[in-house]
Backbone as a chain_set.jsonl record, in Angstrom:
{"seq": "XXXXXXXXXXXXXXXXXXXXXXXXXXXXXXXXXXXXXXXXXXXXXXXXXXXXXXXXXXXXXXXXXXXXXXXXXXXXXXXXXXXXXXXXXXXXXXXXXXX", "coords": {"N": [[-1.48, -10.856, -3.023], [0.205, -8.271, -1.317], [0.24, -6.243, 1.109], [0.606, -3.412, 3.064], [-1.046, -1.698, 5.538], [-3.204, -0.287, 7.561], [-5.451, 0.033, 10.349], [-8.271, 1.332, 10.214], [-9.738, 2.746, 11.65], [-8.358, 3.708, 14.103], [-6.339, 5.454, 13.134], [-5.657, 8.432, 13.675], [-7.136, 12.429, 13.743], [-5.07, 13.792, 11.503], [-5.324, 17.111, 10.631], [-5.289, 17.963, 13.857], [-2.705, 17.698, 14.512], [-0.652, 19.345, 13.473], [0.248, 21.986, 15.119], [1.596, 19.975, 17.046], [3.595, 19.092, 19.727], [7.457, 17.764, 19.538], [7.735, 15.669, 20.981], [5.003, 14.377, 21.014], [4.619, 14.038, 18.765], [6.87, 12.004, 17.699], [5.938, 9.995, 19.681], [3.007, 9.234, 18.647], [4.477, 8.21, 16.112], [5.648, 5.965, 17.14], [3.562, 4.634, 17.688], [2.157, 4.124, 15.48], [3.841, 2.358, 13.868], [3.748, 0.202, 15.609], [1.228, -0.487, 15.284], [1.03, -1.169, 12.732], [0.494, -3.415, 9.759], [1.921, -5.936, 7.97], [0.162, -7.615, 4.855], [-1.116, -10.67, 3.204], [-3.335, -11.117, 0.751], [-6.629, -13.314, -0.604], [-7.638, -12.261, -3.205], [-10.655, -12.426, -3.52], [-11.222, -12.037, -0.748], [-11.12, -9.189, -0.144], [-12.042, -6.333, -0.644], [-13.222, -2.955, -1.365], [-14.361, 0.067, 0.576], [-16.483, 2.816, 0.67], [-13.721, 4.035, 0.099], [-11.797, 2.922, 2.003], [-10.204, -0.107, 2.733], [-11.753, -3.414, 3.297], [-11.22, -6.099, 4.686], [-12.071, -10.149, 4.972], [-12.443, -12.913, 6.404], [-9.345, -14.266, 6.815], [-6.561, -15.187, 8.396], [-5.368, -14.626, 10.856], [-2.298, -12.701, 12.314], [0.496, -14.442, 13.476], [2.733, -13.545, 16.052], [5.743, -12.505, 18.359], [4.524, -10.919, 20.118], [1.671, -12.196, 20.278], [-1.293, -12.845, 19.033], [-2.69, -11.255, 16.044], [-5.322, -10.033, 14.529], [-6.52, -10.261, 11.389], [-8.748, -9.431, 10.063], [-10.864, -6.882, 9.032], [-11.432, -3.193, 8.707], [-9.681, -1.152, 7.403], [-7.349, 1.767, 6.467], [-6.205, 2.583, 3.819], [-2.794, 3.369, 2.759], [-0.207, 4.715, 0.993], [1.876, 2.593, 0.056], [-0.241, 0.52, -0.087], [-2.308, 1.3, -1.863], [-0.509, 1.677, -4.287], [0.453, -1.212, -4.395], [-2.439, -2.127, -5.119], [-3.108, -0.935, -7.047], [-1.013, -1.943, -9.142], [-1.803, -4.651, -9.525], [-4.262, -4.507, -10.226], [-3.444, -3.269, -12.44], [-3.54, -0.574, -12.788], [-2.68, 3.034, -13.562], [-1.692, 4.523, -10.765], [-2.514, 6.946, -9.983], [-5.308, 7.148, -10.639], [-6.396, 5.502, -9.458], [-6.472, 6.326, -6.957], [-7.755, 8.643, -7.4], [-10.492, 7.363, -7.641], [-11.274, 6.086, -5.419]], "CA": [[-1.252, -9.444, -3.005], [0.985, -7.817, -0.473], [-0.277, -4.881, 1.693], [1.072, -2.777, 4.411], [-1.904, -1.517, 6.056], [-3.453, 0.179, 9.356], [-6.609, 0.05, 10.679], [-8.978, 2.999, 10.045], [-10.264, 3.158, 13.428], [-7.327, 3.969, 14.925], [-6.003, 7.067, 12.574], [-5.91, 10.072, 14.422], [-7.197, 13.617, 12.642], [-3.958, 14.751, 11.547], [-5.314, 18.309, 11.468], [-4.708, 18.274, 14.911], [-1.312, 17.471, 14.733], [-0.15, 20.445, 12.874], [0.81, 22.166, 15.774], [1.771, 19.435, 18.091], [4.783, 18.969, 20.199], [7.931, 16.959, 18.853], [7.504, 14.451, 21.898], [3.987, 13.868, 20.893], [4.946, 13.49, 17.45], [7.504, 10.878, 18.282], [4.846, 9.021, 20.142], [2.019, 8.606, 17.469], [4.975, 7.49, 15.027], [6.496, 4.474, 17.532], [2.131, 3.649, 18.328], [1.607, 3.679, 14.208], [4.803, 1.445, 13.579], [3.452, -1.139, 16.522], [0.187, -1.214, 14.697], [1.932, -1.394, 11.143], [0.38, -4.93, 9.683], [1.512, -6.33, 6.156], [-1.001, -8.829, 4.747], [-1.352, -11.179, 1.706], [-4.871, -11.846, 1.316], [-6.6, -13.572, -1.625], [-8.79, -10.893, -4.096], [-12.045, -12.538, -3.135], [-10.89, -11.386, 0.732], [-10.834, -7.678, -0.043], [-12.808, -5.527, -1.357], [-13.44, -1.393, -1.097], [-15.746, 0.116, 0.678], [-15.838, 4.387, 1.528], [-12.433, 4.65, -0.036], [-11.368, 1.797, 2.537], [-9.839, -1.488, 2.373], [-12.211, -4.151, 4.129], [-10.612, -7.477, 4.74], [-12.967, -10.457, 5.462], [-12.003, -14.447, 5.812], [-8.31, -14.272, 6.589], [-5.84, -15.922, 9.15], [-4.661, -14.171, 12.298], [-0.643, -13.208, 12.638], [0.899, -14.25, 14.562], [3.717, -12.862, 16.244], [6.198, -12.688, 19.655], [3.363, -10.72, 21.589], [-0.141, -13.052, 20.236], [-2.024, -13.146, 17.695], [-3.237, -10.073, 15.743], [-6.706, -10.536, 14.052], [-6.473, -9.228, 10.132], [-10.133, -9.11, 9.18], [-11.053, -5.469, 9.382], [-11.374, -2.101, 7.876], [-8.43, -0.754, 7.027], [-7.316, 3.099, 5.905], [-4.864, 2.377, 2.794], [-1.645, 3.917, 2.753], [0.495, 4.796, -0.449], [2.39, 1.354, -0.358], [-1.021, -0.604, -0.467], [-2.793, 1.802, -3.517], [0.385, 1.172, -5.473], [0.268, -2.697, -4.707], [-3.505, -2.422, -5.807], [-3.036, -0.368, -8.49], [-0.357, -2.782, -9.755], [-2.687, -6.007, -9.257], [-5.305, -4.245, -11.333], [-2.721, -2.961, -13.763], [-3.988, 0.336, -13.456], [-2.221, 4.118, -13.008], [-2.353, 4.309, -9.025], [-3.639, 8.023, -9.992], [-6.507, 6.814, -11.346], [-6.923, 4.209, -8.158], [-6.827, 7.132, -5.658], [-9.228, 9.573, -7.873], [-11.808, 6.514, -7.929], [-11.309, 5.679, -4.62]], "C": [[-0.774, -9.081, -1.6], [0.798, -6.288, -0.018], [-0.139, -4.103, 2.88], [-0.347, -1.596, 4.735], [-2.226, -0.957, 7.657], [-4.56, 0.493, 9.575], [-7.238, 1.511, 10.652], [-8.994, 3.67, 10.92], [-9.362, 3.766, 14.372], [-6.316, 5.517, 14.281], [-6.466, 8.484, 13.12], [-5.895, 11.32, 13.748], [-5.632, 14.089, 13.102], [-3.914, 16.624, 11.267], [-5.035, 18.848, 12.936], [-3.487, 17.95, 15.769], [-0.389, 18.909, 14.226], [0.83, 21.476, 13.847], [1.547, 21.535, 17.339], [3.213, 19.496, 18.37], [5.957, 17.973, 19.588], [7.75, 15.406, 19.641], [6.257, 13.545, 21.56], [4.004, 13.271, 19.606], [5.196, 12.038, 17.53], [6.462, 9.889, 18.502], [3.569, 8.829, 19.425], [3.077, 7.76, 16.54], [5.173, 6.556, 15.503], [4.936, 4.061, 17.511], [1.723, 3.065, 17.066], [2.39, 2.553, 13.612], [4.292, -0.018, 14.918], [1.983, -1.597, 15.795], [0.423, -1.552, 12.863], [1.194, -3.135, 10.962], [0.853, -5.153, 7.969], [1.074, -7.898, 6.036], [-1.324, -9.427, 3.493], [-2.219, -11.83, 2.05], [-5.175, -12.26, -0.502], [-7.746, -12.226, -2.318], [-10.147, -11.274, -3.802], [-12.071, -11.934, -1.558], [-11.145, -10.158, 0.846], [-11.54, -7.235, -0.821], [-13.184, -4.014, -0.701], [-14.601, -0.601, -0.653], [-15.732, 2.093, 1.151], [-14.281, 4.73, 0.934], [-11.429, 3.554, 0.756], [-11.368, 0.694, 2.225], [-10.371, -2.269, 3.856], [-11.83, -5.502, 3.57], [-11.846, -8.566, 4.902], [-12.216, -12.087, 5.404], [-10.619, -14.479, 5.889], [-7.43, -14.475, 7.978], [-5.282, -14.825, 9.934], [-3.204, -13.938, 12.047], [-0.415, -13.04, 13.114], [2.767, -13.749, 14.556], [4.49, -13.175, 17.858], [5.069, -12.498, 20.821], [2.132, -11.017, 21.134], [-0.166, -12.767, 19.256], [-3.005, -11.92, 17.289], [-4.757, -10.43, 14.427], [-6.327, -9.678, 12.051], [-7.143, -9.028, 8.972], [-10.239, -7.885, 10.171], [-11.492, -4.43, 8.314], [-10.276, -1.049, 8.203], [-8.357, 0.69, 6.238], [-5.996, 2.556, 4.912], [-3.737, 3.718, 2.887], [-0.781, 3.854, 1.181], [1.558, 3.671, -1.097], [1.285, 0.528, -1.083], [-1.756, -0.089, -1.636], [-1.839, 1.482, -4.225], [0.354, -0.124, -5.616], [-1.092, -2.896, -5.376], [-3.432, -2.333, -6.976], [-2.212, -1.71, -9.721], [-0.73, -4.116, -10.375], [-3.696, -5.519, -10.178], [-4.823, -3.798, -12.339], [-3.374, -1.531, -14.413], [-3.414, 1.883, -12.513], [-2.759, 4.531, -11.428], [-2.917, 6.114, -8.349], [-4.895, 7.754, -9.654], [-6.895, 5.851, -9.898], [-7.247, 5.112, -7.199], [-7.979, 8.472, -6.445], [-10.65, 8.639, -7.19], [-12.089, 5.776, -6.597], [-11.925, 6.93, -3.61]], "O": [[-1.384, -9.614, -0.673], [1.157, -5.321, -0.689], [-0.995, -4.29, 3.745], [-0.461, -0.649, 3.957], [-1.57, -1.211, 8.667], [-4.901, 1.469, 8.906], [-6.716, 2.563, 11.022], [-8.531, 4.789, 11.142], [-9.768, 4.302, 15.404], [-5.774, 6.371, 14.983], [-7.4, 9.262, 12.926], [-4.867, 11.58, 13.122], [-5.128, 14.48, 14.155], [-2.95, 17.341, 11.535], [-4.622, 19.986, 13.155], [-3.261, 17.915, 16.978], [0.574, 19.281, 14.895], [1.969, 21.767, 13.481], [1.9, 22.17, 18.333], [4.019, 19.862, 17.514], [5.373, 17.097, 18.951], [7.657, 14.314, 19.081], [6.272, 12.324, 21.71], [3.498, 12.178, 19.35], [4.381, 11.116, 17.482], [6.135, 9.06, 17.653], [3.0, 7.864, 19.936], [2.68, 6.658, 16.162], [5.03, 5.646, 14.686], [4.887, 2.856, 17.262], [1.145, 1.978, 17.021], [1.784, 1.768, 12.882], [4.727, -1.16, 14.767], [1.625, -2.773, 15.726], [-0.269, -2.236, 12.11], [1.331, -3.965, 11.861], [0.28, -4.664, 6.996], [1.379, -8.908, 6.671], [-1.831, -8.69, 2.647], [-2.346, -12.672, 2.939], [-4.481, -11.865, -1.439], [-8.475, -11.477, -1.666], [-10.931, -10.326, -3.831], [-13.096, -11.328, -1.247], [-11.45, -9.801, 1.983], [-11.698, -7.845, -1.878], [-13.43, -3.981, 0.504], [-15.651, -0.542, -1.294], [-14.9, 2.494, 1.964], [-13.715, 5.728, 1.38], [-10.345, 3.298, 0.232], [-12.266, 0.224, 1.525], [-9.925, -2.091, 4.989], [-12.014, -5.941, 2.435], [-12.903, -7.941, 4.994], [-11.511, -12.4, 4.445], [-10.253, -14.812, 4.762], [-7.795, -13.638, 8.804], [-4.596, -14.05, 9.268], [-2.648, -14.912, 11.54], [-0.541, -11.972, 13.712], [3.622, -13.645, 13.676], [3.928, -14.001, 18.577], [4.735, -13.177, 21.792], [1.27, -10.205, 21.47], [0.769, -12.433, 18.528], [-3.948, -11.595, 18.01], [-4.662, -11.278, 13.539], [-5.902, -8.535, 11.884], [-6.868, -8.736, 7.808], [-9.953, -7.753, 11.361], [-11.863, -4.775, 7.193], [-10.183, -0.306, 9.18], [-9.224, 0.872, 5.384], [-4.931, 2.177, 5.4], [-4.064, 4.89, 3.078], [-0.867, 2.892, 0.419], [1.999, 3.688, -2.246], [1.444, -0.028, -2.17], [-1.93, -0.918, -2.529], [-2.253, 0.771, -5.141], [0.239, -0.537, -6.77], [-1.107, -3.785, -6.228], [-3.589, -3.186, -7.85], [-2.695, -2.191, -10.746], [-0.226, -4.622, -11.378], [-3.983, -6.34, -11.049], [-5.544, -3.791, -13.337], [-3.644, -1.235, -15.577], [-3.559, 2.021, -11.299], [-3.91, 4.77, -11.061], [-3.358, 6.505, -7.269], [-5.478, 8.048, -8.61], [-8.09, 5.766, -9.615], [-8.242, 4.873, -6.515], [-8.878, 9.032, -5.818], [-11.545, 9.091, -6.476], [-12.994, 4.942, -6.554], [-12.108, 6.722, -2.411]]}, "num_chains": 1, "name": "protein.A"}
């Protein structure tokens, strides 16, 4: 399963973006695209916890600048509910109600 993903911990309340500057804008979107990870993990690896996707047991990637760790807890994004949804073969409504 194939999952574009971004760490929970790191999601900034977008209520207090609402009125932010375009510069500042800008600069959360290039910091969220550097932490951007996609990750094929096996189904015993993952499992839901709070609405979140917690990783556990799964290989490092690497990359030009080191090695990024990609056991975690993770805030899902509308790519990775549709890949779930799809993998469980079930309306990715119904995945984000129950989530």
């Amino acid at each position: 399963m194939t999952m574009s993903i971004t760490r929970a911990e790191t999601i900034p309340d977008t209520g207090l973006l609402r009125n932010a500057e375009l510069t500042h804008l800008a600069e959360l979107l290039q910091d969220q695209q550097t932490r951007k990870l996609d990750v094929i993990v096996a189904p015993h690896t993952a499992r839901s916890l709070g609405g979140r996707l917690v990783i556990d047991g799964t290989e490092p990637v690497l990359s030009e600048s080191g090695a990024t760790s990609t056991a975690g807890t993770y805030q899902n994004n509308p790519v990775a509910l549709e890949g779930i949804a799809a993998k469980l073969d079930i309306p990715p409504r119904y995945l984000k109600r129950i989530l």
